[in-house]
C-alpha positions in Angstrom: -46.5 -188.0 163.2 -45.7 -185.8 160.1 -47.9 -182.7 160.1 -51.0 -183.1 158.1 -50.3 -180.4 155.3 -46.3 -181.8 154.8 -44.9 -183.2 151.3 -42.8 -186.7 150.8 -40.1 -186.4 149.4 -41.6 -187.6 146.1 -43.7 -184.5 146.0 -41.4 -182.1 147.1 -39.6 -183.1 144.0 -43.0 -182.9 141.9 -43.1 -179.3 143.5 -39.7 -178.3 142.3 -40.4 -180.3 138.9 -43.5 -178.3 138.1 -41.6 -175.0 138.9 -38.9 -175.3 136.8 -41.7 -177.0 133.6 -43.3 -173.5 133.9 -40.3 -171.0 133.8 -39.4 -173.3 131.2 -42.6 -172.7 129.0 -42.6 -169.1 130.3 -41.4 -167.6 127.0 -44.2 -169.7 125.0 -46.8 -169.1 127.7 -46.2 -165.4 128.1 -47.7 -165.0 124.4 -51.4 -166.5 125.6 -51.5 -162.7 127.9 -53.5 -160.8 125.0 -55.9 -163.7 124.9 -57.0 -164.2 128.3 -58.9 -161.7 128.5 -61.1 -163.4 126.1 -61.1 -166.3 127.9 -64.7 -165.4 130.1 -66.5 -167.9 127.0 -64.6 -171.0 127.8 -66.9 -173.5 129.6 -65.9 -173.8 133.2 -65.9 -177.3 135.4 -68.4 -177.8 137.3 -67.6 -177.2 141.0 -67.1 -180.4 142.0 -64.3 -180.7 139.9 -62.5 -177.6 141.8 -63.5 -178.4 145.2 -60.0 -178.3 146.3 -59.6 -174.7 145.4 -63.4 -173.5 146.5 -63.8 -170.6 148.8 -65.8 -171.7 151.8 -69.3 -169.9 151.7 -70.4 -169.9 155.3 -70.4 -166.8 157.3 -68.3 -166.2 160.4 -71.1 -166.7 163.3 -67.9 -168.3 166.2 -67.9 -165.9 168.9 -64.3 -163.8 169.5 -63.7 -163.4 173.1 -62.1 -159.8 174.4 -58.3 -160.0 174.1 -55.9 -159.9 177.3 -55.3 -156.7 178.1 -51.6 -157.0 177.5 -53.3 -157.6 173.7 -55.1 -154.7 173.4 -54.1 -151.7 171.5 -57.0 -149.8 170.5 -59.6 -150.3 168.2 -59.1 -150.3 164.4 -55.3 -149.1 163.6 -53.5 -145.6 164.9 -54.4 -143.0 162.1 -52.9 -139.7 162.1 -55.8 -137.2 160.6 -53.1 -134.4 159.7 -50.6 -136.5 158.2 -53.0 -138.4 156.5 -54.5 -135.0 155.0 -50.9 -134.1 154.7 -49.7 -137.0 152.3 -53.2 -137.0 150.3 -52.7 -132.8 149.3 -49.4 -133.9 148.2 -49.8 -136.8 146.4 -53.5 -138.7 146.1 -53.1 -142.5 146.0 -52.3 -144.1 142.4 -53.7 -147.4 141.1 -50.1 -149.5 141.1 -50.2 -150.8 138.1 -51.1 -147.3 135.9 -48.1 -145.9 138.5 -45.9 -148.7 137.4 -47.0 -149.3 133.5 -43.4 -151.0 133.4 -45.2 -154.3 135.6 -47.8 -154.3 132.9 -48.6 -157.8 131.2 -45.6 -160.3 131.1 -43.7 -158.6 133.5 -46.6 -158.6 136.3 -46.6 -160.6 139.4 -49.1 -162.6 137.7 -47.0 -162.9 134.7 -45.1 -166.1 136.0 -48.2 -167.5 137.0 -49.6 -168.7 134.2 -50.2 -172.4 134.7 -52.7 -171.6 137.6 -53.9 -168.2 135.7 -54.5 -170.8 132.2 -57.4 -172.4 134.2 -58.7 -169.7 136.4 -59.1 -166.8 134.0 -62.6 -168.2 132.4 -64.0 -167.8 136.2 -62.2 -164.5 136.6 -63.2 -162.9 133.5 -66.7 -164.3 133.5 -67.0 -162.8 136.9 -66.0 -159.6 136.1 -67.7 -158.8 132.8 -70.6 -159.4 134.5 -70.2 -157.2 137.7 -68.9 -154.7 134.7 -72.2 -155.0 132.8 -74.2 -154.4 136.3 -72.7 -151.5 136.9 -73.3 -149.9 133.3 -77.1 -150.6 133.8 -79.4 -147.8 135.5 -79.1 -147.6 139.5 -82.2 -148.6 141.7 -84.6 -151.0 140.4 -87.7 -150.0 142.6 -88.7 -147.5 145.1 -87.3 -147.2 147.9 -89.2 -149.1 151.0 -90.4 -147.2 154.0 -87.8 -148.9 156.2 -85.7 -147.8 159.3 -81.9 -147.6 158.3 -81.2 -150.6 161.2 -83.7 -152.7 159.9 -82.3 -152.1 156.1 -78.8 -152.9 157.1 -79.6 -156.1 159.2 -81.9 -157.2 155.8 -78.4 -156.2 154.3 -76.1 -158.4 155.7 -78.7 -161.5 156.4 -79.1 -161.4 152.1 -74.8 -161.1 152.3 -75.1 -164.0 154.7 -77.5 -165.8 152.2 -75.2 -165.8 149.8 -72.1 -166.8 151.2 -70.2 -164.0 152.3 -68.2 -164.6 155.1 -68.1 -161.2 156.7 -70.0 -158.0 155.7 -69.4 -154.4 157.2 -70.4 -151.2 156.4 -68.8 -147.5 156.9 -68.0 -144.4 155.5 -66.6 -143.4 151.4 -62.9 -141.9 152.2 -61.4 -140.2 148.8 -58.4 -140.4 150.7 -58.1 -144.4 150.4 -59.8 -144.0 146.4 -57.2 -144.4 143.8 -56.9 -140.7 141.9 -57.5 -142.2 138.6 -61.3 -143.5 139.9 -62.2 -140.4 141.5 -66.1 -139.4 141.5 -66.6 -143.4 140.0 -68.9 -144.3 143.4 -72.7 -143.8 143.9 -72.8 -142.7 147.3 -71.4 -141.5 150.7 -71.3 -145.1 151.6 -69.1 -147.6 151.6 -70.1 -152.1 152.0 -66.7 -154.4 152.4 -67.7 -157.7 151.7 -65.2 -160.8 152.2 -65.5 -164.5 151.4 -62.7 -167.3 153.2 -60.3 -168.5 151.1 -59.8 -172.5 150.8 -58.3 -173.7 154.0 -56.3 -177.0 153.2 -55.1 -175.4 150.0 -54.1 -172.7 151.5 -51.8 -174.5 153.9 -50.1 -175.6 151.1 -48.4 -172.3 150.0 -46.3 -171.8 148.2 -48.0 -173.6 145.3 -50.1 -173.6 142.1 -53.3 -174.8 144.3 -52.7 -172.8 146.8 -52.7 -169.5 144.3 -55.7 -171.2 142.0 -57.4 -171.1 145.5 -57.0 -167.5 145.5 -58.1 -166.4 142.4 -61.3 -168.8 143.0 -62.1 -166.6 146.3 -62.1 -163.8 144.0 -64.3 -165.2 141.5 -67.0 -166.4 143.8 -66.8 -162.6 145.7 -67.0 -161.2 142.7 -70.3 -162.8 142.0 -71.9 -162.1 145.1 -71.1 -158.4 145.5 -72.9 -158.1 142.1 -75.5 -160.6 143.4 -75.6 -158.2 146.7 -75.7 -155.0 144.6 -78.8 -156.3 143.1 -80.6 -156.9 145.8 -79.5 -153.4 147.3 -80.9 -151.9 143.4 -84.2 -153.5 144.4 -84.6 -152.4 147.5 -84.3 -148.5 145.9 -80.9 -147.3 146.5 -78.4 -147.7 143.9 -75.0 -149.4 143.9 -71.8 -150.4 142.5 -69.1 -152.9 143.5 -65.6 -151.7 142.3 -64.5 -155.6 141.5 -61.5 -157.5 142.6 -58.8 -155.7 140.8 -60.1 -152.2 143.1 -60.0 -148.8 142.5 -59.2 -148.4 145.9 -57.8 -149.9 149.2 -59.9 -152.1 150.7 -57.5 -152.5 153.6 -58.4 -149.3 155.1 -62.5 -150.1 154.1 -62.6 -153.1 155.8 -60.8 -152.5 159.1 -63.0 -149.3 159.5 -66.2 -151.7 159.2 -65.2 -153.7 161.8 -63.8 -156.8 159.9 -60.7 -156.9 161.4 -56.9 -155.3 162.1 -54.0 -154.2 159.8 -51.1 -157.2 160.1 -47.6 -156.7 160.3 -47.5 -158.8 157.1 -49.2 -155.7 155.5 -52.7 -158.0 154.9 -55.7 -157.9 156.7 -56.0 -160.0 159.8 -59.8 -161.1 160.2 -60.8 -163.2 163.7 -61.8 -166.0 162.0 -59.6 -167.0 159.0 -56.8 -164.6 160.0 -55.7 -163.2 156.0 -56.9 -166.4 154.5 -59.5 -164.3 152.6 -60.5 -161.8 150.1 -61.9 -158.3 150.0 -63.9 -156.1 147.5 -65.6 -153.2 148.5 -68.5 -151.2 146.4 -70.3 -148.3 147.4 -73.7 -146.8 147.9 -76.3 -143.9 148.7 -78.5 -146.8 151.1 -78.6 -145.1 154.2 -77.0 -148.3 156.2 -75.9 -148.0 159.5 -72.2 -147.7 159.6 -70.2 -150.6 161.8 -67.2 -149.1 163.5 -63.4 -150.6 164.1 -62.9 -153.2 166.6 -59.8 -154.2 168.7 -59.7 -157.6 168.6 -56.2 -158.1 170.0 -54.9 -159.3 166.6 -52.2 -156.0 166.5 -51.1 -156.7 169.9 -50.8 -160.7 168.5 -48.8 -159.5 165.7 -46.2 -158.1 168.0 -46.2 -161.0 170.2 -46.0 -163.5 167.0 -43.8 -162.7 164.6 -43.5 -165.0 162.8 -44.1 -163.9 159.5 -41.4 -161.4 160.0 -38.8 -164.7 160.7 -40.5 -166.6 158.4 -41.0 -164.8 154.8 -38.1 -166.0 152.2 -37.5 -162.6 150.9 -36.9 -160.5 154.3 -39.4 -158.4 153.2 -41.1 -157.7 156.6 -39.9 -154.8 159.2 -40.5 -156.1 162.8 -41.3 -152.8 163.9 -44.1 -150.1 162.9 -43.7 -146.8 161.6 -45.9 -143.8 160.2 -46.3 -143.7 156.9 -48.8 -141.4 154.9 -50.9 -140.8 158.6 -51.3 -144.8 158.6 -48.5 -146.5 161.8 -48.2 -149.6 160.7 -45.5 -152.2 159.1 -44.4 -150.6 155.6 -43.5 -153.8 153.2 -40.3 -153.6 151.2 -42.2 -154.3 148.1 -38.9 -154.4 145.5 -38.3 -157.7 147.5 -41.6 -159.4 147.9 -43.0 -158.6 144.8 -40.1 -160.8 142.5 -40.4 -163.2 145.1 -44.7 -163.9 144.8 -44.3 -163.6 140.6 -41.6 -166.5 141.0 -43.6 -168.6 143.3 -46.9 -168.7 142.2 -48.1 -166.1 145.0 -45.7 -167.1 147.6 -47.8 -166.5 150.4 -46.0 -167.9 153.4 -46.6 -164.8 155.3 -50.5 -165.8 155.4 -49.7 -169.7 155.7 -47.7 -169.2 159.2 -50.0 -167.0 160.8 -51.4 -168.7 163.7 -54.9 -167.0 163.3 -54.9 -167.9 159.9 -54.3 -171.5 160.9 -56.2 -172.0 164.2 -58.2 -168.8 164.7 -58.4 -165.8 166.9 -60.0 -167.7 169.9 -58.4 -170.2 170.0 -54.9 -168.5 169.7 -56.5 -166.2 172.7 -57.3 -169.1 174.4 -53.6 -170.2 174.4 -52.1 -167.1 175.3 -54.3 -166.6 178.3 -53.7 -170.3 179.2 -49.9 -170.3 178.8 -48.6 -166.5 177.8 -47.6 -168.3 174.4 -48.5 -167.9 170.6 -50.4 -171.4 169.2 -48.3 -173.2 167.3 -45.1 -170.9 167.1 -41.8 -172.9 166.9 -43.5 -175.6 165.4 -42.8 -177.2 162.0 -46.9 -178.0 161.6 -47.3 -174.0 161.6 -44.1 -172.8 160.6 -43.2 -175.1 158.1 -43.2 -174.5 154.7 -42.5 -176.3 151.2 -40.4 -174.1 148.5 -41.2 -174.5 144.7 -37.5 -172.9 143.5 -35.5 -175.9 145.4 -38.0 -178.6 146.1 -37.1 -178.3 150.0 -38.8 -178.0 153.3 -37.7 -175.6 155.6 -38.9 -175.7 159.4 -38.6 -173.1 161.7 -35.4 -171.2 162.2 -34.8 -172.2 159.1 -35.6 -170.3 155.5 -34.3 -170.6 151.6 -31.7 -168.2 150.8 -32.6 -166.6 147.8 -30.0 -165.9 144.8 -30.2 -162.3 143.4 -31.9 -162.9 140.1 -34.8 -163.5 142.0 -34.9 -159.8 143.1 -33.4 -158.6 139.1 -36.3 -159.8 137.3 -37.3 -158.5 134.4 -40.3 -156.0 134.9 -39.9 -155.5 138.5 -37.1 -153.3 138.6 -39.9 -150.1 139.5 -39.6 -147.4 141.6 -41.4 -147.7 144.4 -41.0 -143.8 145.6 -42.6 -142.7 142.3 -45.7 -140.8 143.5 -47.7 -140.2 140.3 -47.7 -141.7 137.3 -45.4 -140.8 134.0 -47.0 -137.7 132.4 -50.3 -138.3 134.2 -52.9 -136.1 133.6 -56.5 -135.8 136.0 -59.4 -137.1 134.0 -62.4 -135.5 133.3 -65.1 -137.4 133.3 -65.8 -140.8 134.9 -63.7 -143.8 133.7 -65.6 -146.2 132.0 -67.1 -148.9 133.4 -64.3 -151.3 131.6 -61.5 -151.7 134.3 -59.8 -149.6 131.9 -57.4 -152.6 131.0 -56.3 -153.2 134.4 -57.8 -156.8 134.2 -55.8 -157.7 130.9 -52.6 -155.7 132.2 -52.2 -157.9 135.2 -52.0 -160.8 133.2 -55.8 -162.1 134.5 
């Protein structure tokens, strides 16, 4: 039997069809970019005419067994305090796309993406202008209860639950993981990573236009409920502030330290339940919550068992190995190859569509390995599979597209990804505004 998620040959065509319509229309549809921002008024379907693209908004209750011990690493990921100081003294962390003002607009990954980003930008922008209006209004909205900081943070996360946040954690502001340009933006010494579960069947069709649309819909709905959450943390008389999905820093970092999961090779953050089949914002805050400390689930330890992304991803741009880089071991992505590759393919994505946890979940993928000393699903065609938009063909394992060099030359992506501070940049004084300065409309959202 055919694997559930698999296109006929009529549709791998479609796929390939659609692919080559949009490149086609590119130099018209490139022109709607100064618009979209503007787009938040458009009336939006009601969900039930999206459901295929709908983040799920249940939270992760499944148990995670302990991991082998052949799995186990340590918890969180390996930091290097002194390097990490090291790297920040010399160079603080830039937002990416003020460091690389040349991937602004048309030429942004998102730039190529415009069929998927013509009927998700209403949702998006609506989302945003009004997490960006509930930040500009004052902080707490009524004295502060007299409340234990336990019972405050499990009131916390059963409201996050409530509202359909898959996973909630909570641990300390680092200005070392805060982009330079949003420095002194947060409320507090505090730091809440929410994350909501991307769509799962639309997800397993990656590379595509739903799978992308399903994306951008995760951050839609997260971007509501933070601002739904940061209310509710305003009432109970502590003030708050989610940064939104665009960030003003890394979340990576954030969330792993909460407890929510481990770095992957694939660069993405591997959660227990819905492996990187998710989304991530972070906001801070001056409620004294008790902070959740980093986990080893085993999911490193799966990563170097796996592999599969590594094999798997089109444009090679995976190491196999980890190395240190700015106090953080981990796998450094060449990002001058997969870059191109997601603006050409509406996301891409294959590196989160073969991961077994992503497909099957941590348990169960521990299950198997204790069971057999294998990785669930590996060297199949239902997990490894995958359909490619810039041919129209399915490649199974061992096998993957071979990509033609333009895909790497194009336009706007020709950066330079050992540039360490913006052009001319100058520290501001003064907070940003509460705006995104841009960085919405610059990416093409």
């Amino acid at each position: 039997m055919a694997p559930r998620f698999n296109r006929n040959a009529l549709q791998l065509r479609l796929l390939r069809w659609g692919h080559e319509f949009g490149e086609l229309l590119y130099p018209i549809a490139k022109k709607t970019l100064p618009y979209r921002p503007k787009m938040w008024w458009i009336p939006r379907l009601p969900i039930w005419a999206h459901r295929r693209r709908t983040p799920h908004t249940r939270p992760w209750t499944t148990p995670v067994p302990s991991p082998a011990e052949a799995l186990r690493t340590g918890p969180g990921i390996e930091l290097l305090p002194e390097r990490q100081q090291a790297a920040f003294d010399e160079a603080p962390l830039h937002d990416f796309i003020r460091l690389h003002p040349e991937m602004r607009g048309q030429n942004s990954p998102t730039g190529h993406m415009w069929i998927s980003l013509l009927s998700t930008s209403p949702r998006v922008q609506g989302a945003a202008r009004k997490r960006a209006k509930s930040n500009r209004e004052p902080g707490a909205t009524a004295a502060a209860k007299p409340v234990t900081p336990e019972e405050l943070t499990r009131a916390m996360k059963l409201e996050a639950a409530r509202l359909g946040l898959s996973g909630v954690g909570v641990t300390a502001y680092d200005i070392k993981w805060n982009y330079a340009e949003y420095h002194g933006m947060g409320v507090g010494e505090t730091i809440v990573v929410g994350i909501i579960e991307q769509n799962f069947d639309s997800t397993q069709m990656s590379p595509s236009l739903r799978a992308e649309k399903a994306a951008l819909s995760a951050y839609s709905g997260l971007e509501d409920r933070m601002r739904l959450l940061a209310e509710w943390i305003r009432a109970q008389g502590y003030d708050a502030r989610p940064e939104g999905f665009v960030g003003e820093s890394m979340v990576i970092p954030y969330a792993v330290a909460a407890g929510l999961g481990q770095l992957g090779l694939n660069g993405q953050l591997l959660t227990p339940h819905a492996g990187s089949r998710c989304r991530i914002h972070v906001m801070s805050t001056n409620a004294p919550f008790v902070h959740d400390q980093p986990v080893d689930y085993g999911l490193e330890g799966v990563c170097n068992e796996c592999q599969i992304c590594v094999r798997r991803c089109p444009a090679g741009a995976i190491p196999a190995n980890r190395k240190e880089s700015r106090g953080v071991v981990k796998a450094k992505l060449n990002t001058k190859r997969c870059l191109p590759v997601m603006g050409k393919t509406a996301g891409c994505s294959v590196c989160m569509k073969v991961c077994p946890v992503q497909r099957f979940g941590l348990p169960a993928v521990l299950e198997e390995f204790d069971r057999s000393g294998r990785i669930l699903g590996k060297d199949t065609d239902d997990l490894e599979g995958f359909d490619w938009p810039l041919d129209g063909k399915h490649y199974g394992p061992g096998d993957r597209p071979r990509l033609p060099l333009e895909v790497f030359e194009t336009p706007g992506f020709d950066f330079d990804p050992n540039r360490k501070e913006p052009i001319g940049w100058v520290k501001p004084e003064g907070k940003p505004d509460e705006t995104d300065g841009g960085r919405v409309e610059a990416l093409g959202y």
